[in-house]
C-alpha positions as CSV (number, residue, x, y, z in Angstrom):
1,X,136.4,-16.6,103.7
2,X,136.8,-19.6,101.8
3,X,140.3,-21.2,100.9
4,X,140.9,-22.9,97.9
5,X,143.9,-25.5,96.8
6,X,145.8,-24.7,93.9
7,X,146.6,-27.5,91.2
8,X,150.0,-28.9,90.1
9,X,148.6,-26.9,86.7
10,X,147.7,-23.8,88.9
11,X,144.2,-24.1,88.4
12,X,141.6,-23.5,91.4
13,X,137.8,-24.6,91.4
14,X,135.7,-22.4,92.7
15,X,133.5,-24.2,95.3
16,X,129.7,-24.1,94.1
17,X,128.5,-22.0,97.2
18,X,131.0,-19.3,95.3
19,X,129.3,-20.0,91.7
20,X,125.9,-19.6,93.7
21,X,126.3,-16.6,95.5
22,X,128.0,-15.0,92.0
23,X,124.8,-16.1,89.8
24,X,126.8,-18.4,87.8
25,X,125.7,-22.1,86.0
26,X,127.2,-24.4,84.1
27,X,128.7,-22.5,80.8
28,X,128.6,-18.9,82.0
29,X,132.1,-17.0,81.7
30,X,133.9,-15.7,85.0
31,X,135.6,-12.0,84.9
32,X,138.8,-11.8,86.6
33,X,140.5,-8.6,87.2
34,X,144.0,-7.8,88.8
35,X,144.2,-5.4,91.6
36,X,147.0,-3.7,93.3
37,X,148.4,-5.2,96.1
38,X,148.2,-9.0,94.7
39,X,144.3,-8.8,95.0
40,X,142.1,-10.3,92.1
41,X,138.3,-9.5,91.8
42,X,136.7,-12.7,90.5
43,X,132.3,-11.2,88.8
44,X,130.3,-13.0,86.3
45,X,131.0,-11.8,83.1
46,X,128.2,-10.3,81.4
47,X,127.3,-12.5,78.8
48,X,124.7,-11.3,75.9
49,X,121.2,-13.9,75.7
50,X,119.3,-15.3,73.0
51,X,116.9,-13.1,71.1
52,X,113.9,-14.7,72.3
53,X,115.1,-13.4,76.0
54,X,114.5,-10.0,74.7
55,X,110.8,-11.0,73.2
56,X,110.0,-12.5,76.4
57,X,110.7,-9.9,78.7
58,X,107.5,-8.5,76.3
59,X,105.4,-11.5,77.0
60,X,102.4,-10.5,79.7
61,X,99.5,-12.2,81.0
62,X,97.9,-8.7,81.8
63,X,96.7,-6.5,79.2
64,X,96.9,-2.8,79.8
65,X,94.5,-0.1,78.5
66,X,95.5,3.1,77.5
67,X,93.7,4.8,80.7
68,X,95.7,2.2,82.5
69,X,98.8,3.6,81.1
70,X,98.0,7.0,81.4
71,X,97.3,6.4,85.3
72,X,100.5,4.2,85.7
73,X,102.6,6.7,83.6
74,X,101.2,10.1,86.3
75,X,102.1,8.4,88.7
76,X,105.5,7.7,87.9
77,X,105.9,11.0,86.8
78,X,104.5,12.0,90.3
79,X,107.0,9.9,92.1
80,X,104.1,7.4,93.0
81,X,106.1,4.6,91.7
């Protein structure tokens, strides 16, 4: 458990082993929610990415054939994958 020091303006930093092990860099948004019992739960917020994240998820170096996909897409279907 870490502990962390609150600030005369009752701020806290969140130590960057925290940030890490949460996914978050420089400019990303925190999610806070309140809890009963005085308990917080602190998640990165789910930002939305550039467009170009969407095209590149696209991008591939291997180029399937349509016997390729018909083999990958039994399988699936067959619970091979």
């Amino acid at each position: 458990m870490s502990k962390l020091t609150v600030t005369a303006k009752g701020q806290v930093t969140l130590r960057k082993e925290l940030l890490q092990h949460l996914g978050i860099r420089p400019g990303d948004a925190v999610a806070v929610d309140k809890l009963p019992d005085g308990v917080i739960e602190i998640r990165a917020a789910h930002q939305t990415g550039r467009i170009s994240d969407a095209f590149d998820m696209f991008k591939s170096k291997r180029r399937l054939s349509i016997e390729d996909i018909k083999r990958i897409t039994e399988e699936a279907w067959a619970g091979k994958r």
